[in-house]
Structure formats: structure tokens, C-alpha cells
C-alpha positions in Angstrom: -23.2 -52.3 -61.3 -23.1 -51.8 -57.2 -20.2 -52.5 -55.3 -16.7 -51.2 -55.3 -15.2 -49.6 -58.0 -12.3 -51.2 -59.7 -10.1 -47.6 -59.4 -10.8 -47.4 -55.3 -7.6 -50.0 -54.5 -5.5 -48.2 -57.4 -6.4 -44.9 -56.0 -5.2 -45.6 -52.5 -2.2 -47.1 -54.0 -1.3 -44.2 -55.9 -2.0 -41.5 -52.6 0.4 -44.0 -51.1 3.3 -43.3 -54.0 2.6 -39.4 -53.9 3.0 -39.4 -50.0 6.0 -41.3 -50.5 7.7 -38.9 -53.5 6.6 -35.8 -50.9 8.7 -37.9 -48.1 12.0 -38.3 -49.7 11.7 -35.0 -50.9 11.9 -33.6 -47.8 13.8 -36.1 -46.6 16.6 -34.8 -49.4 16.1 -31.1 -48.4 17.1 -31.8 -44.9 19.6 -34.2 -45.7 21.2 -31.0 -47.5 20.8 -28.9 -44.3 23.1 -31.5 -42.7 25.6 -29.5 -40.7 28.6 -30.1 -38.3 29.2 -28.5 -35.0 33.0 -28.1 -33.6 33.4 -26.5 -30.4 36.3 -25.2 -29.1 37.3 -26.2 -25.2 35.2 -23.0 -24.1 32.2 -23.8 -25.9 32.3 -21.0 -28.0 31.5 -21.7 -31.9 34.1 -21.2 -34.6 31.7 -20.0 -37.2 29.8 -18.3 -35.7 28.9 -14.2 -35.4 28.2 -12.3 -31.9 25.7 -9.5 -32.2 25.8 -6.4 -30.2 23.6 -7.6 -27.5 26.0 -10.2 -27.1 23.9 -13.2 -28.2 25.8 -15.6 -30.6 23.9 -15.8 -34.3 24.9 -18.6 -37.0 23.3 -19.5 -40.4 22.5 -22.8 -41.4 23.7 -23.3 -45.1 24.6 -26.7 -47.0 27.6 -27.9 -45.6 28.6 -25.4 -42.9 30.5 -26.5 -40.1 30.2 -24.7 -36.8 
């Protein structure tokens, strides 16, 4: 009647699974972020916008190359 319960090693195991599911989740969602930068000679980015303060603004989207 006293000891450990049979479900304590099943319940660890299965925390382990959910932690990994959450993981490649994430994992995916930044994977999908994934974005390329191309530069010209001058540094200045091809996609991207300058604001009126003169600071250079870009979006990151799925597949956007800079």
C-alpha cells in the first residue's frame, strides 16, 4: 500500500513528451521566420523602408529576403 505509485515514472515520462511537442512547435514557428539578408556594397538593405527620422525599418515575414 506505501511506496511509489505505479503512475509517478509514467507521469514524468509523459511531462517529458509534452515539453517535447511544445519544443518542436516552436521550433517550427521560427523555422518559418527564417529570413535572408542581401546587402548591397554600401550596406544599405534592399527591402527595406527608411522612416522620416532616417532610421531604416524592415518586417520580418515568412520568407522575406532583405
Amino acid at each position: 500500500m506505501r511506496g511509489v505509485s505505479w503512475l509517478a515514472p509514467v507521469l514524468l515520462s509523459l511531462r517529458d513528451l509534452g515539453d517535447f511537442n511544445r519544443a518542436t512547435v516552436v521550433k517550427q514557428k521560427v523555422a518559418a521566420l527564417l529570413t535572408g539578408f542581401i546587402t548591397m556594397p554600401n550596406d544599405n538593405p534592399l527591402a527595406a523602408t527608411q522612416a522620416a527620422d532616417g532610421a531604416w525599418t524592415a518586417s520580418l515575414e515568412p520568407g522575406t529576403l532583405f
